[in-house]
Structures are given as structure tokens and as C-alpha cells.
mmCIF file of the C-alpha atoms, coordinates in Angstrom:
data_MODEL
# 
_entry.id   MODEL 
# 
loop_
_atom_site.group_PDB 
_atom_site.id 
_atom_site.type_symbol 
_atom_site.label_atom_id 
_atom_site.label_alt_id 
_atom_site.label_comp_id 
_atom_site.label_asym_id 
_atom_site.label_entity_id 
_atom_site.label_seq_id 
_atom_site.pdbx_PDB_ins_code 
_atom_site.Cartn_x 
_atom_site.Cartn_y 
_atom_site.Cartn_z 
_atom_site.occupancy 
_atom_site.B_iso_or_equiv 
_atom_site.pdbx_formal_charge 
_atom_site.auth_seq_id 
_atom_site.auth_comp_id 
_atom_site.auth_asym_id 
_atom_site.auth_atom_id 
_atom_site.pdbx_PDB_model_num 
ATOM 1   C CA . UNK A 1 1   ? -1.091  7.383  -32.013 1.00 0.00 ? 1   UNK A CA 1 
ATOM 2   C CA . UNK A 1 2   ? -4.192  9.285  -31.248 1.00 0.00 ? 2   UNK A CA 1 
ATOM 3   C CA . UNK A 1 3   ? -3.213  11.743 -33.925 1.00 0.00 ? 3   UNK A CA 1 
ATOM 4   C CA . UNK A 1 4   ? -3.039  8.734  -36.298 1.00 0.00 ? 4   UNK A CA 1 
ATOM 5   C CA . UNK A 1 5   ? -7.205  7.220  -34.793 1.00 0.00 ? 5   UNK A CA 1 
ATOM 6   C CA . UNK A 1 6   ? -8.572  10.227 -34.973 1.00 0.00 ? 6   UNK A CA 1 
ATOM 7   C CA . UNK A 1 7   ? -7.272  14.220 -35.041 1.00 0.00 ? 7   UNK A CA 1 
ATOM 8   C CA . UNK A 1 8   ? -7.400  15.288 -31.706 1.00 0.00 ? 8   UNK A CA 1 
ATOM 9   C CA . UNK A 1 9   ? -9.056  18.192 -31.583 1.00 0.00 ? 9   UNK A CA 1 
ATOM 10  C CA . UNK A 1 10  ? -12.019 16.051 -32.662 1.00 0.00 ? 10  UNK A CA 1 
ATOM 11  C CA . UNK A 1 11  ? -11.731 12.997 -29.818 1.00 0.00 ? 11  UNK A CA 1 
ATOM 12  C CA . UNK A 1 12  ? -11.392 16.051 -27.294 1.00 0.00 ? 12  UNK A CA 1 
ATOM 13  C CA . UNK A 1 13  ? -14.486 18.040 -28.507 1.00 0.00 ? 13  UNK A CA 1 
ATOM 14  C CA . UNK A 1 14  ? -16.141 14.054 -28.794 1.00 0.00 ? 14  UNK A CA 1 
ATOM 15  C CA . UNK A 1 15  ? -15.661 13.767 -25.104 1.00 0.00 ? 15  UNK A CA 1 
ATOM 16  C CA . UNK A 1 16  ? -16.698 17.393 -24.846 1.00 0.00 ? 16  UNK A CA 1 
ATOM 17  C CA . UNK A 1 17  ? -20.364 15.642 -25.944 1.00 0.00 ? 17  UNK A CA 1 
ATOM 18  C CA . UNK A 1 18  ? -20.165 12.375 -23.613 1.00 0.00 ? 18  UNK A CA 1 
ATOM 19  C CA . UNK A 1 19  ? -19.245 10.427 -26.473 1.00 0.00 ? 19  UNK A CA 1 
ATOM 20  C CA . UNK A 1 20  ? -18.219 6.719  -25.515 1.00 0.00 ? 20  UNK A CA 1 
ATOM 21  C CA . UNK A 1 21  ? -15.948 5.323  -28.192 1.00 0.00 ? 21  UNK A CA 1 
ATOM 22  C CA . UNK A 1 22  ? -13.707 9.015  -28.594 1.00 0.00 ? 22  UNK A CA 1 
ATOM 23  C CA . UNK A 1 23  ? -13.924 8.348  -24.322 1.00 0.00 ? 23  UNK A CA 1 
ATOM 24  C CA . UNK A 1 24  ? -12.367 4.895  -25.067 1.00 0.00 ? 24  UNK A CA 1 
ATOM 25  C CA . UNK A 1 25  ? -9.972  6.260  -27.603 1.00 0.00 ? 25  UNK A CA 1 
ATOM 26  C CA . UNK A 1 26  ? -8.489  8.559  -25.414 1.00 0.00 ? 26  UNK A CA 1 
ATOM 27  C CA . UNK A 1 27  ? -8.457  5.828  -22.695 1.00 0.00 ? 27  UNK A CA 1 
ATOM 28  C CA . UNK A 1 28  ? -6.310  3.147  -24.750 1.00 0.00 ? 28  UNK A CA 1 
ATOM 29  C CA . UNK A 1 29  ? -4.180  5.926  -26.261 1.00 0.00 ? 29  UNK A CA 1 
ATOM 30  C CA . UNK A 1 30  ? -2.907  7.557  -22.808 1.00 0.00 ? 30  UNK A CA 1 
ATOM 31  C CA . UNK A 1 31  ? -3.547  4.384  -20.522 1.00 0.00 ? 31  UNK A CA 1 
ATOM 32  C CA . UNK A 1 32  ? -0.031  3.268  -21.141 1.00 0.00 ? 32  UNK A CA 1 
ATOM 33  C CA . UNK A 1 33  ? 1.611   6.169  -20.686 1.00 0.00 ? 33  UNK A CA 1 
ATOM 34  C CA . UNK A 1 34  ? 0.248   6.898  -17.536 1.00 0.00 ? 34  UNK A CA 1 
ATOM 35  C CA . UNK A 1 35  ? 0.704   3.582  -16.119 1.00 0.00 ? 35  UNK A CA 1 
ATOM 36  C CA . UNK A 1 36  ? 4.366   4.273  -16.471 1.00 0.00 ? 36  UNK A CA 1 
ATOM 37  C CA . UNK A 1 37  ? 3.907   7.241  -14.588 1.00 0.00 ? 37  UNK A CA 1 
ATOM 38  C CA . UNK A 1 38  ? 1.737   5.837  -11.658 1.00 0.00 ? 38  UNK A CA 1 
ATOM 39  C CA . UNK A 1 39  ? 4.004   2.609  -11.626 1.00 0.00 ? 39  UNK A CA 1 
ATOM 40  C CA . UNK A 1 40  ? 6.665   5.005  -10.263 1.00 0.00 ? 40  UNK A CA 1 
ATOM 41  C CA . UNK A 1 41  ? 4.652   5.312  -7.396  1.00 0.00 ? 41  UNK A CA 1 
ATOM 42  C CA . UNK A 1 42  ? 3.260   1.913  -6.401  1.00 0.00 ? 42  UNK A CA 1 
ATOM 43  C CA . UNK A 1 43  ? 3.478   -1.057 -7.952  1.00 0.00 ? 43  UNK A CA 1 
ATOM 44  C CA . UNK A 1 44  ? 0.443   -2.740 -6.949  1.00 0.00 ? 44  UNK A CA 1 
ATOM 45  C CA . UNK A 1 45  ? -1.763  -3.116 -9.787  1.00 0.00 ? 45  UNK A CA 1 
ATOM 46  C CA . UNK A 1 46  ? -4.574  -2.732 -7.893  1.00 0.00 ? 46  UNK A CA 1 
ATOM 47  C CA . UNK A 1 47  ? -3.745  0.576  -6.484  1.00 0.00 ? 47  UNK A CA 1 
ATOM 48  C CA . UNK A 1 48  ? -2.461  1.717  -10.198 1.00 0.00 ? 48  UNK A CA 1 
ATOM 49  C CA . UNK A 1 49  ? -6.064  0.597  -11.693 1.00 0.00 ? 49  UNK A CA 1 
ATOM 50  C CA . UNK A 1 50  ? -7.940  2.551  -8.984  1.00 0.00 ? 50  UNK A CA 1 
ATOM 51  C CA . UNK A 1 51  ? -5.950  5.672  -9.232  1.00 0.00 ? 51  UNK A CA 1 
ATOM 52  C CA . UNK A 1 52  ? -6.085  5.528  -13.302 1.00 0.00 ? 52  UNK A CA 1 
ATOM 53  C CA . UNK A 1 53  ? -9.461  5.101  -13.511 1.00 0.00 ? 53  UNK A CA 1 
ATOM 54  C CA . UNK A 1 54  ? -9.810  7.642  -10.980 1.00 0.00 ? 54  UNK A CA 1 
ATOM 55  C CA . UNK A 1 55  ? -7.609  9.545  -12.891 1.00 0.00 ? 55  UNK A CA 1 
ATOM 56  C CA . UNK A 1 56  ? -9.774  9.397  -16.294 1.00 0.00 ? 56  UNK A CA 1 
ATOM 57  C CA . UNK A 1 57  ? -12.773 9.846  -14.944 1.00 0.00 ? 57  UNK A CA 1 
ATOM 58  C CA . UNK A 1 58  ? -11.791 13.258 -13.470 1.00 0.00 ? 58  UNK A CA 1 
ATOM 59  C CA . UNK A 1 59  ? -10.265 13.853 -17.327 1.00 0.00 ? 59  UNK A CA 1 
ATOM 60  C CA . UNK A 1 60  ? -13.329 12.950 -18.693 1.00 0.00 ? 60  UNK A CA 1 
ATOM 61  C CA . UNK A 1 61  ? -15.474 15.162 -16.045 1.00 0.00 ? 61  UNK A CA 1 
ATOM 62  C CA . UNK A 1 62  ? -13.061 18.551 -16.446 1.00 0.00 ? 62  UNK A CA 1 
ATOM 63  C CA . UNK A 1 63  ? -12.457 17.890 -20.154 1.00 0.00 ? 63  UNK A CA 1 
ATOM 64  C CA . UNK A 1 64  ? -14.154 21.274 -21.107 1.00 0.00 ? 64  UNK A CA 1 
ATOM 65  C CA . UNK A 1 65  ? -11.587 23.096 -18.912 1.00 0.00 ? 65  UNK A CA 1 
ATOM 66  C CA . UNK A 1 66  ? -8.951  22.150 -21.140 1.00 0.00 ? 66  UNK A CA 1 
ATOM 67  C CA . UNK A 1 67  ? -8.568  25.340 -23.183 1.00 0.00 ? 67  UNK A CA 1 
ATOM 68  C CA . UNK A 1 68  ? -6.207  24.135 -25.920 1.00 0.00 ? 68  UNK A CA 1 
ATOM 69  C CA . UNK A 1 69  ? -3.140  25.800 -23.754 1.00 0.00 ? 69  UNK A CA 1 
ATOM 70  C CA . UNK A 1 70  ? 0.161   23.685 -23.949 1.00 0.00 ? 70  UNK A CA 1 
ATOM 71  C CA . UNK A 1 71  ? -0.219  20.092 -24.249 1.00 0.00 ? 71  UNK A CA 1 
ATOM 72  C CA . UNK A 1 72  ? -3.180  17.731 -24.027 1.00 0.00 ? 72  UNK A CA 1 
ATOM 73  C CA . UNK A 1 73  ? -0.740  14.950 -22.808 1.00 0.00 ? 73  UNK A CA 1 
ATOM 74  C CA . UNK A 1 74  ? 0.503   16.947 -20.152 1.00 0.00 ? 74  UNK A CA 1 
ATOM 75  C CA . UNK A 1 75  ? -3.005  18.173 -19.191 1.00 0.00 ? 75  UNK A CA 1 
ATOM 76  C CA . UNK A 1 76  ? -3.726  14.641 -18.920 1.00 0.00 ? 76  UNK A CA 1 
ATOM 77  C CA . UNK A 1 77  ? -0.579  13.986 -16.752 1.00 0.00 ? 77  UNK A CA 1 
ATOM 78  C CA . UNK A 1 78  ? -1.387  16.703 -14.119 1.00 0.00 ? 78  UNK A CA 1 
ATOM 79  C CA . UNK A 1 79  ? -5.026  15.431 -13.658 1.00 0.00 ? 79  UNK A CA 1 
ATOM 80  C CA . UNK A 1 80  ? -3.051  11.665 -13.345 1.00 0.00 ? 80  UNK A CA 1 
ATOM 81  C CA . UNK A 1 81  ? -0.749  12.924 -11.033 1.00 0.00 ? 81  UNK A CA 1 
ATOM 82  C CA . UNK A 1 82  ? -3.745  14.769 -8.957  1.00 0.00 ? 82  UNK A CA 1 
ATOM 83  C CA . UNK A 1 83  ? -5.177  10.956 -8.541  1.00 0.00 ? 83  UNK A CA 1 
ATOM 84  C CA . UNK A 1 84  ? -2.022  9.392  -7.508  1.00 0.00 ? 84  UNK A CA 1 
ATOM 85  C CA . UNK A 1 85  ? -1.093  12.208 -4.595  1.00 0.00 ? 85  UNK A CA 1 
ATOM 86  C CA . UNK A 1 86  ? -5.268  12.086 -3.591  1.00 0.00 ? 86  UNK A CA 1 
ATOM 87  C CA . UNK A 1 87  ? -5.519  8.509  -3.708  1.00 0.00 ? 87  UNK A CA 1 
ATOM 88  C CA . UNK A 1 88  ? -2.354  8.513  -1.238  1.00 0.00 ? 88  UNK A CA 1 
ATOM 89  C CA . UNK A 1 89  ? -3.154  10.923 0.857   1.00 0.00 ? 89  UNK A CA 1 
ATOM 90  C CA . UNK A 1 90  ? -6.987  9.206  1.211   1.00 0.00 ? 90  UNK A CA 1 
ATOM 91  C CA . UNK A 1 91  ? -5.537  5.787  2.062   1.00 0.00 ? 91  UNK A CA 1 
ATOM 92  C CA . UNK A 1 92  ? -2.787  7.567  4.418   1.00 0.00 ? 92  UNK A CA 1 
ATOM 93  C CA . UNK A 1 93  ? -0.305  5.071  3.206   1.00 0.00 ? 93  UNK A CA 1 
ATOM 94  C CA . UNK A 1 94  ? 3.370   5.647  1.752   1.00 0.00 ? 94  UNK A CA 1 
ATOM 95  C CA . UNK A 1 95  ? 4.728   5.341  -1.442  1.00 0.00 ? 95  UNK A CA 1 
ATOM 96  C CA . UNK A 1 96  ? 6.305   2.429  -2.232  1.00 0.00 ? 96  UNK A CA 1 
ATOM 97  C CA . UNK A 1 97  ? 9.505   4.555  -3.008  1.00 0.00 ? 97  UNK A CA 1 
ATOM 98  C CA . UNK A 1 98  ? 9.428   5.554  0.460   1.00 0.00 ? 98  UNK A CA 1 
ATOM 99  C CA . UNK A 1 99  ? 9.254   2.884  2.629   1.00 0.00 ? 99  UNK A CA 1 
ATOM 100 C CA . UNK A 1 100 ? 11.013  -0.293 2.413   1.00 0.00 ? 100 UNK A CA 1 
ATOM 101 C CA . UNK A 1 101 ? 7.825   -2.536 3.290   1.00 0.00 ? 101 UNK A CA 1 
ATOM 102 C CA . UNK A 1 102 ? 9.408   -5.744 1.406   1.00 0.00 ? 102 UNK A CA 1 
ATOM 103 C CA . UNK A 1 103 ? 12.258  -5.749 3.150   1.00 0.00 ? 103 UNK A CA 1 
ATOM 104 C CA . UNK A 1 104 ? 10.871  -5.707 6.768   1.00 0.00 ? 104 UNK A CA 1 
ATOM 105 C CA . UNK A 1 105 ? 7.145   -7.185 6.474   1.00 0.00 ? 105 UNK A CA 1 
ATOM 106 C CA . UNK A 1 106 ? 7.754   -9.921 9.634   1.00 0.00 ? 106 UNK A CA 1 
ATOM 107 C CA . UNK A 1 107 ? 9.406   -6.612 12.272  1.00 0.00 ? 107 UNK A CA 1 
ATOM 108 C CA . UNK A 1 108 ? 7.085   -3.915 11.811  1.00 0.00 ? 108 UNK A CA 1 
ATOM 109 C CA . UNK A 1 109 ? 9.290   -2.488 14.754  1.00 0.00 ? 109 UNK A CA 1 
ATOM 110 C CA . UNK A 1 110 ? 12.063  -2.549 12.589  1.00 0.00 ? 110 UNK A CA 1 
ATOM 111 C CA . UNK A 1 111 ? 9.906   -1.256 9.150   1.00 0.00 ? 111 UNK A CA 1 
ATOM 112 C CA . UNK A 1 112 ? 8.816   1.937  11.756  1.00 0.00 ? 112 UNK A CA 1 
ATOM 113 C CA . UNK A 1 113 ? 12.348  2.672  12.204  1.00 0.00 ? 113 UNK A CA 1 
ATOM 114 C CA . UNK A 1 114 ? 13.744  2.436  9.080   1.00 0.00 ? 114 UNK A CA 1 
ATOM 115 C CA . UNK A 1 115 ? 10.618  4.137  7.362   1.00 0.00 ? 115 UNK A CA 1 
ATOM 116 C CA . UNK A 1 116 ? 10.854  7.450  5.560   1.00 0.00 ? 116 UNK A CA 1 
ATOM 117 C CA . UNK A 1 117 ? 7.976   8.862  5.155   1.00 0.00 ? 117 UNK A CA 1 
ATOM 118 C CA . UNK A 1 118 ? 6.428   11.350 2.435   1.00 0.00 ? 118 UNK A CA 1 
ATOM 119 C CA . UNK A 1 119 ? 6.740   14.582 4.647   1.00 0.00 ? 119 UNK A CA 1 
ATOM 120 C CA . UNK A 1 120 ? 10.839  13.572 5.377   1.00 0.00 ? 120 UNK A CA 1 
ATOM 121 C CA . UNK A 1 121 ? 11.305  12.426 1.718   1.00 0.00 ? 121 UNK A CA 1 
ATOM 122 C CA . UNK A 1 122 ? 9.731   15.629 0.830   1.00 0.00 ? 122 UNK A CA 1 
ATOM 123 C CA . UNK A 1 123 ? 11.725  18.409 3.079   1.00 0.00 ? 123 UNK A CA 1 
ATOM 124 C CA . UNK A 1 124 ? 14.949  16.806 1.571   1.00 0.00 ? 124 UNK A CA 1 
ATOM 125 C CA . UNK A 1 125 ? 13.672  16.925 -1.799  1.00 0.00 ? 125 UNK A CA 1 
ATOM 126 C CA . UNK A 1 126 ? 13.305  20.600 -0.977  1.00 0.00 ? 126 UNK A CA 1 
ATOM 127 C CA . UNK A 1 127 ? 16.792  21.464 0.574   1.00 0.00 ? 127 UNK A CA 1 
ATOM 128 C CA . UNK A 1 128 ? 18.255  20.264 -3.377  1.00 0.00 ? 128 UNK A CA 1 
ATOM 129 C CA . UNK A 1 129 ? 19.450  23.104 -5.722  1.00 0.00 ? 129 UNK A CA 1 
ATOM 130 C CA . UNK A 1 130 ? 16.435  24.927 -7.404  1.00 0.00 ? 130 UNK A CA 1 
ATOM 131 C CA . UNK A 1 131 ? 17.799  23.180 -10.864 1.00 0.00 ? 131 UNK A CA 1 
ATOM 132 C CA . UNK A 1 132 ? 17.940  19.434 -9.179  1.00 0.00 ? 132 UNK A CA 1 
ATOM 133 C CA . UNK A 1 133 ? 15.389  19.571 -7.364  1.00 0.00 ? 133 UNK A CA 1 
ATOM 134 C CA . UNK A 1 134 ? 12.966  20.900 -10.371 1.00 0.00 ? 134 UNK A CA 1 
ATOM 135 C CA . UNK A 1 135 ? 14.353  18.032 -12.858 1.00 0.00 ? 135 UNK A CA 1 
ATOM 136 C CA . UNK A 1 136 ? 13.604  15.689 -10.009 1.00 0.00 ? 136 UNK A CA 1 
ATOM 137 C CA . UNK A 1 137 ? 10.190  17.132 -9.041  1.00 0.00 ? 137 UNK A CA 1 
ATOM 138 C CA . UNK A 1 138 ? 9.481   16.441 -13.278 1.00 0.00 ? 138 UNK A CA 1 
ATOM 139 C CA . UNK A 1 139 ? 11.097  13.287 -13.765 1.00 0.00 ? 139 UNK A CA 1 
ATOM 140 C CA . UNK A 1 140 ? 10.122  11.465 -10.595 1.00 0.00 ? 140 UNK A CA 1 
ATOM 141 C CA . UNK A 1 141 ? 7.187   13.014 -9.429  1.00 0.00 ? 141 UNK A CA 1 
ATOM 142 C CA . UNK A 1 142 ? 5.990   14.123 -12.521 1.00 0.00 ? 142 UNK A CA 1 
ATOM 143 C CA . UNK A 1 143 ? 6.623   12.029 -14.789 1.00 0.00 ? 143 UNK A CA 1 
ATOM 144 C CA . UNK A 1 144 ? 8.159   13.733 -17.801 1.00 0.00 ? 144 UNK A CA 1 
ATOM 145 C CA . UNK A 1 145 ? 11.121  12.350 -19.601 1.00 0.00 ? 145 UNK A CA 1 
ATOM 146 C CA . UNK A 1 146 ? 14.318  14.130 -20.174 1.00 0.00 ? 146 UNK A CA 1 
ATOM 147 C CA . UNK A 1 147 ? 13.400  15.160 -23.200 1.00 0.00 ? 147 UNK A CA 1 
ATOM 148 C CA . UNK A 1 148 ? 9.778   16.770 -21.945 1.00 0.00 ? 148 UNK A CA 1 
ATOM 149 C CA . UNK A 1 149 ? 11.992  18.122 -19.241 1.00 0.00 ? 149 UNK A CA 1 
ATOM 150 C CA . UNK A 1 150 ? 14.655  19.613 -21.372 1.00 0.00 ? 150 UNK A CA 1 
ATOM 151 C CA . UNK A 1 151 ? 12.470  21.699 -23.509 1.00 0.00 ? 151 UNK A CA 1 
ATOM 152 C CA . UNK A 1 152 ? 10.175  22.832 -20.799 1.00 0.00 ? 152 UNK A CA 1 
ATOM 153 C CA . UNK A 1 153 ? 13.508  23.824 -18.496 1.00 0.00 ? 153 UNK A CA 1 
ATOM 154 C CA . UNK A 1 154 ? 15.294  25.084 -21.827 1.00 0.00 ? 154 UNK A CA 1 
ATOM 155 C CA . UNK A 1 155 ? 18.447  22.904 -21.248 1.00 0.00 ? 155 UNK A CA 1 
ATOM 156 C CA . UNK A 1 156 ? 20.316  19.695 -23.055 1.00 0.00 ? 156 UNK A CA 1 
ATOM 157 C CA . UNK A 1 157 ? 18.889  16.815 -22.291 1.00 0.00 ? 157 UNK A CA 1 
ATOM 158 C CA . UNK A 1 158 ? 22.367  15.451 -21.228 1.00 0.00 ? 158 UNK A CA 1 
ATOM 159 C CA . UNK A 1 159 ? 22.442  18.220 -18.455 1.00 0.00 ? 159 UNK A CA 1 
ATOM 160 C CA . UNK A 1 160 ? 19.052  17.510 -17.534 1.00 0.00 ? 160 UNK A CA 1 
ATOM 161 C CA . UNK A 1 161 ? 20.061  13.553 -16.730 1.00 0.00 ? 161 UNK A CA 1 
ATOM 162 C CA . UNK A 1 162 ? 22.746  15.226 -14.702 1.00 0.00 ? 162 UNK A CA 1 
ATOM 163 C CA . UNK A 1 163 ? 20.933  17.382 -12.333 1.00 0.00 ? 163 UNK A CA 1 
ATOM 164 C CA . UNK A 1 164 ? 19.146  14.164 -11.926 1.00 0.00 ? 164 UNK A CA 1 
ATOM 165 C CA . UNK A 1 165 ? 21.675  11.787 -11.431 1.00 0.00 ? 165 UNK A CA 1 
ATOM 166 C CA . UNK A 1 166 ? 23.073  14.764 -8.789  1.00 0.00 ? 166 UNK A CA 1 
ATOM 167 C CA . UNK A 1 167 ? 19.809  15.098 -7.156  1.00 0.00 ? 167 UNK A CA 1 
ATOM 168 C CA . UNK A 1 168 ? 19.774  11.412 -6.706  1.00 0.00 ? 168 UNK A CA 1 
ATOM 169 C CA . UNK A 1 169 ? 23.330  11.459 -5.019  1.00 0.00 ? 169 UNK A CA 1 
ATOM 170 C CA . UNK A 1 170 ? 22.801  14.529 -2.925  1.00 0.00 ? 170 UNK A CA 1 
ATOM 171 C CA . UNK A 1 171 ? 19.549  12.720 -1.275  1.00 0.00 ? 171 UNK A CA 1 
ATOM 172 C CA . UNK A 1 172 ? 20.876  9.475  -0.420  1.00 0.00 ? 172 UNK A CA 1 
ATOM 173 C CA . UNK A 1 173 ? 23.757  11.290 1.123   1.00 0.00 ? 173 UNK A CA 1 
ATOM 174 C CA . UNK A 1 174 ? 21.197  13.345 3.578   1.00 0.00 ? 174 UNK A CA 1 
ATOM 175 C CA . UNK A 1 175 ? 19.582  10.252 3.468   1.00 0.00 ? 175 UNK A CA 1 
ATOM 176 C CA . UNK A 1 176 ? 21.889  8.220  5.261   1.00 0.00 ? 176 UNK A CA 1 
ATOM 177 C CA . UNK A 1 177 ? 23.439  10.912 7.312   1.00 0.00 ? 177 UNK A CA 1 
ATOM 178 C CA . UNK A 1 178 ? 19.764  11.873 8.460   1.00 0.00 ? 178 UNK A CA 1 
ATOM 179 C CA . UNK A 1 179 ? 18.642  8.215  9.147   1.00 0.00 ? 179 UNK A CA 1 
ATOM 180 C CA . UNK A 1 180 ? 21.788  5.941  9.811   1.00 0.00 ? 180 UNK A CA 1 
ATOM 181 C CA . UNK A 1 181 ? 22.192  8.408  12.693  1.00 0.00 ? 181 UNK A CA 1 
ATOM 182 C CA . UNK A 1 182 ? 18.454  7.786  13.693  1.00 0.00 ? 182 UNK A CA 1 
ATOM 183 C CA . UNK A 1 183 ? 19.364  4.176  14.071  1.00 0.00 ? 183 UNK A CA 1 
ATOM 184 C CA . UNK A 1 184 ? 22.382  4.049  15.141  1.00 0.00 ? 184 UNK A CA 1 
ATOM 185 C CA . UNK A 1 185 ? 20.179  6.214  18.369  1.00 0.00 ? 185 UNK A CA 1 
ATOM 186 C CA . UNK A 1 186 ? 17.846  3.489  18.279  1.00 0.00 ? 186 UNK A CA 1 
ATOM 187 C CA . UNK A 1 187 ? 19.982  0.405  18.302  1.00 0.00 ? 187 UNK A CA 1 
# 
């Protein structure tokens, strides 16, 4: 789509000069697909306005380190992802996908137990196969499709929604053997 506005080369050198309607461009164009990828993370639309306009405002400030190395999009993804983990880490609160706040809002005793938090979520994450836990690192954390994945790992995209689908399996089994064990303890 931004191809089809404007070339890009042009929006990015645009931007390059402080330029506010190639800024805007570039804003509507990847807006949507980053609010995919924050979504994954929270779905408070607060929280995904404040981290992607954090987000574009660092893209906008660092635009003339982007060499022309790889792809803009993905560029653009890494500064997005940047926001999210900062914007986390400022607030000190969990990502939605790792605590289970709905479910236990009226017994925060209960929430604290059954809570895992980013650090836990994260060490099992990194006890997966180098393979699964790379395509979930890209896919989840990331963002990237399969098909982004595929090419950048060099495998089928079918194989590449298997690692996943494995990586998946293999941490809700440490999942439950790690935690049901916790509160099986605790009750």
C-alpha cells in the first residue's frame, strides 16, 4: 500500500526532512499492522495507543538510522516491539498473555498464585528446542507471520506452523507440571 501512495524510498527520505503528511503516510500505512502485533500483547486499547504512538515517534526520531538494510517493515517492527517490552517493563505490569487477570479480578490471593509472570514465561520459553523456540520468539513475540518466518529461517512454511504448534504443546506441558504442582503446595 505505501508502495502504491507514494515509492518508499521517497516517504522515508520525506520523514528524513520532518515532513508531516509522508509522517502521516507512513503512520496509516503501518498503524494496522502493528496493532496486530501489539494486540498480541495487551488488549487494552489504551495501552496499545500509548505504546504505538510511542512506537512511531521513536521511528520517526531514528528514521535516518535506517540504512536501507533488509526490510523497512521489519525495521519498523523492531522499533514497535522496543515500545511494547519498554512500555511493560516501565509500568512493571504483565502481559496479558501471562497472567490470567480476568479470570481472578475479586481473589487477588488466588490471581498471585496462579500468576505466571514474564521472567517464568520466559525461562520456559528458553528450555524449547533452538528451532521452536526461535519460530515462537518470531511469531509470538515478534510478530512475523509464517511466511516472514519461513523465509527468514529458510524452511516451509508448513514446518514452521509445526515447530509452533510444538512449542505451544511443549510449554503448557512444563506449564502445568511447573505450576499445578505449585498449587497443589499451596492448597
Amino acid at each position: 500500500m505505501l508502495d502504491m501512495i507514494i515509492d518508499q524510498p521517497r516517504v522515508i527520505s520525506l520523514c528524513r526532512e520532518n515532513d508531516r503528511k509522508a509522517q502521516k503516510c507512513l503512520y496509516l500505512h503501518f498503524f494496522p499492522i502493528m496493532e496486530r502485533m501489539v494486540t498480541k500483547y495487551t488488549s487494552d486499547q489504551d495501552q496499545i495507543l500509548d505504546i504505538l504512538n510511542d512506537g512511531f515517534l521513536r521511528v520517526f526520531k531514528k528514521i535516518d538510522k535506517y540504512e536501507g538494510k533488509g526490510s523497512f517493515e521489519g525495521w519498523v517492527r523492531k522499533i514497535i516491539y522496543h515500545s511494547v517490552s519498554n512500555y511493560f517493563r516501565a509500568c512493571k505490569k504483565d502481559m496479558k498473555f501471562l497472567i490470567y487477570e480476568e479470570e481472578f479480578q475479586d481473589e487477588p490471593s488466588v490471581n498471585a498464585k496462579h500468576s505466571l509472570y514474564y521472567q517464568e514465561l520466559i525461562d520456559l520459553v528458553n528450555e524449547l528446542p533452538e528451532k521452536h523456540m526461535q519460530v515462537f520468539h518470531l511469531f509470538v513475540i515478534q510478530g512475523y507471520d509464517h511466511e516472514e518466518i519461513s523465509q527468514q529461517l529458510k524452511i516451509n512454511k508448513n514446518t514452521c506452523r509445526w515447530y509452533l504448534a510444538e512449542a505451544r504443546k511443549i510449554l503448557q506441558k512444563e506449564y502445568s507440571k511447573k505450576f499445578s504442582s505449585n498449587y497443589n503446595e499451596a492448597g
